[in-house]
Each structure stands twice: as C-alpha cells, then as structure tokens.
N, C-alpha and C positions, 0 to 999 in steps of 0.2 A: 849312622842313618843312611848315607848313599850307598854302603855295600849292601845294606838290606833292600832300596830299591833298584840295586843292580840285580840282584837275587832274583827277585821277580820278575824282571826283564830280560833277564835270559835267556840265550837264541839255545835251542835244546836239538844236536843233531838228529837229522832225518828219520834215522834210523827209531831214534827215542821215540820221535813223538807217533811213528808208524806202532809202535810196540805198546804207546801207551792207550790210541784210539781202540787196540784189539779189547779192553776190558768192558767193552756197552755191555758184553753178553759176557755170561757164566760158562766156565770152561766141561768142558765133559772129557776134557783130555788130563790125563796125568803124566808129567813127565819126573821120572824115577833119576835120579843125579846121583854122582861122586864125584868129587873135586879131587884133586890131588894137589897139597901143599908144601911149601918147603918149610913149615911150623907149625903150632898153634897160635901165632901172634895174627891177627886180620890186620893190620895195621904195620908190621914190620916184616910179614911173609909173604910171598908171592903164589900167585897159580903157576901151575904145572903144566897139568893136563885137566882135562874133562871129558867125561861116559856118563851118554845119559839113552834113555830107551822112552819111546812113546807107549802108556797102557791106556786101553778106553773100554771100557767094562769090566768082566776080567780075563782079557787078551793083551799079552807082551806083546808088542807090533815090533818082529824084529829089524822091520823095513825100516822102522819111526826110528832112525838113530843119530846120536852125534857123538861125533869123537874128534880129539882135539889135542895137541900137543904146543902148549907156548912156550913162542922163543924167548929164555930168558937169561941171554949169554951174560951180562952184563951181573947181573945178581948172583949168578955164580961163581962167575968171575971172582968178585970182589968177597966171595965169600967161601974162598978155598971149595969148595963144593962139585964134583962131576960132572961134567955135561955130558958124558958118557948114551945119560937116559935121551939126549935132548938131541945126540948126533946119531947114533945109533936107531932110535925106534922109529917103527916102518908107519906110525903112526901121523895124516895130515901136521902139519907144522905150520902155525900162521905166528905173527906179531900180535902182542898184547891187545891194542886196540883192534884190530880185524877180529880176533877170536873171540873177543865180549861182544863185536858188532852181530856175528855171525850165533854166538850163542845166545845173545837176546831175540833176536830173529827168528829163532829155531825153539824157544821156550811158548813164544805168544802169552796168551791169557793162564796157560797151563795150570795145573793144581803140583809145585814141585814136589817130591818125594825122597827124602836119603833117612842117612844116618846122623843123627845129629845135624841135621838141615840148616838149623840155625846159623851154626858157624860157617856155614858152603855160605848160605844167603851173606853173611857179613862179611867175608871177605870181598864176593863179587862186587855187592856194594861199592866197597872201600874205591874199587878200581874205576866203577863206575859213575863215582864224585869227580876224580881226577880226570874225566873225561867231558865234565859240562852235564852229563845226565842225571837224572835222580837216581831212586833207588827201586829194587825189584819192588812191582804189586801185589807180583803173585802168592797166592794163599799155599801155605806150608805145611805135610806132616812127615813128624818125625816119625821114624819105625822106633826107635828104643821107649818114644812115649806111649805108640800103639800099644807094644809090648806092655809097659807100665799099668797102662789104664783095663788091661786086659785081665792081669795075674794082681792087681789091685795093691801094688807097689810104688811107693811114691819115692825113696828113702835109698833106690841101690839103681847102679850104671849098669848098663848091661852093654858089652861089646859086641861087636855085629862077629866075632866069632862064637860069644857065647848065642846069640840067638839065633845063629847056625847051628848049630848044638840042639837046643832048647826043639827050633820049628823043623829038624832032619831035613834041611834046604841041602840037596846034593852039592858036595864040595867040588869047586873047579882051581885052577891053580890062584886066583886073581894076582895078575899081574900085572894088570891095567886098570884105569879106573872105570873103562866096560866093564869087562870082566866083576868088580862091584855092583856098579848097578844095574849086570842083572841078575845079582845074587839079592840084591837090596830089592829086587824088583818081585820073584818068587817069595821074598818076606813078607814083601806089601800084601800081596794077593791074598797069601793067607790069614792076615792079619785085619786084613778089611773082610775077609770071610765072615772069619771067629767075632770080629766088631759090628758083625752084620749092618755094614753101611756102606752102597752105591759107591 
C-alpha cells in the first residue's frame, strides 16, 4: 500500500511534466521514427541510436530533425559486442538519460510514425520508467498496419523492405536510423494518400 502512495506522489522530472502539459491540444505534427536496437527483447535490449523527421501535411520538414547516437559502453561491454558503431559514427553522441531527455523534448504532442512503432514505443518506455517518468502519450501508426488495412490483410508481416518493394519508395543505402525514417517517411505519405486521411 505505501509503494502505491509513493506512486502517486511522485516528483516527475522537469522535463516530463513540460512534455506532458504539451497534450491540452491535438497535434498536427507527425514525427516519423526508427530506433535502433541491440534486440528484440524491450526489457533486456538497449537503444542505439534514433532518426526521426518532422511531417505536417504532406511535407517531409527536412529541417524538423533528430538524430542521436547512445553511449552504451557498458552493455557492450559486457556483452562481447562492437562499439565500433558507437566510436566511429560522426553521428551526435549523448548518455542515455540526456538522449530520452532531449528526444522527449523534440517528439512534444507529436502523432509518432515507424515500422512497427509499437515495439520503438515499448522499449523507450521501458527506459523512461527507469528514470521516475511515465510513459509516451503520444498517439501511434504503424506503416506495416497502414499497409494491412489498405491491401485488406490481417494474417501476413510485411517488412519495410518488402513495402519498399510493394510502394517503389526509392532505395537509399540505410545505414542510419535517419536514413529509415525517411524512407518510413515517403511510406507514410503515400500510404496516408491511398488511406485518404489528413
């Protein structure tokens, strides 16, 4: 019973409660995501990096960007694993905490957008418990359900290479998780076209 009213009285950093006052109003922004993990496990995996792009209509706002490399020596460390990607790329480099601080800050009320969004959403989560904050607000779609709800497929996965394929989304090397989304982001567009919805 006293962890339950410790719960509730919980001092929520700065940052959170600025991120959580941005939801009074409905977003008109879409921020298009990919994560990069070192699993499928939210709970035993870490983040990597993140590439995300701002859309608001249907314009890619190349300015609206974020990108992000976290330091995660210690998890590599400990798990034979490169850090090759983490010393080498010319990509910002911040500590876990700063990089969730600065990517909650840079999402706001946003409408987020990937591939499998879900699992993006659950792992940030996970990091974002470990830090005294709740969890994302933000309203979610996936492109592979867009996809789904489109070709009236309930029953088959479809890989963001196959729907590179499928929507002739011009191939770039991706070799970033930018580089993703804004291939995930040309997906969105035309998939909100074809789903004729704002």
């Amino acid at each position: 019973m006293f962890d339950w009213i410790k719960s509730i009285n919980k001092e929520h950093p700065e940052f959170w409660k600025a991120y959580l006052s941005k939801f009074v109003t409905k977003a008109e922004r879409y921020v298009i995501l990919s994560v990069e993990t070192t699993g499928l496990n939210p709970i035993k995996d870490v983040i990597l990096s993140f590439g995300a792009l701002g859309v608001i209509d249907d314009a890619i706002l190349i300015g609206d960007n974020f990108e992000v490399v976290i330091l995660q020596y210690r998890y590599l460390h400990d798990n034979d694993l490169s850090n090759e990607f983490l010393i080498e790329s010319k990509l910002p480099k911040m500590a876990e905490p700063l990089a969730m601080q600065a990517f909650v800050e840079y999402i706001g009320n946003a409408t987020l957008v990937g591939h499998r969004i879900h699992f993006d959403i659950q792992i940030i989560n996970e990091v974002l418990v470990k830090m005294d904050c709740g969890r994302l607000k933000n309203e979610a779609l996936d492109i592979e359900i867009m996809h789904q709800k489109l070709v009236d497929i309930n029953n088959k996965m479809f890989s963001l290479e196959e729907l590179i394929k499928i929507y002739k989304v011009p191939q770039s090397e991706r070799v970033t998780a930018s580089d993703d989304s804004y291939t995930i982001a040309l997906l969105f567009l035309k998939l909100k076209s074809r789903l004729g919805f704002k």
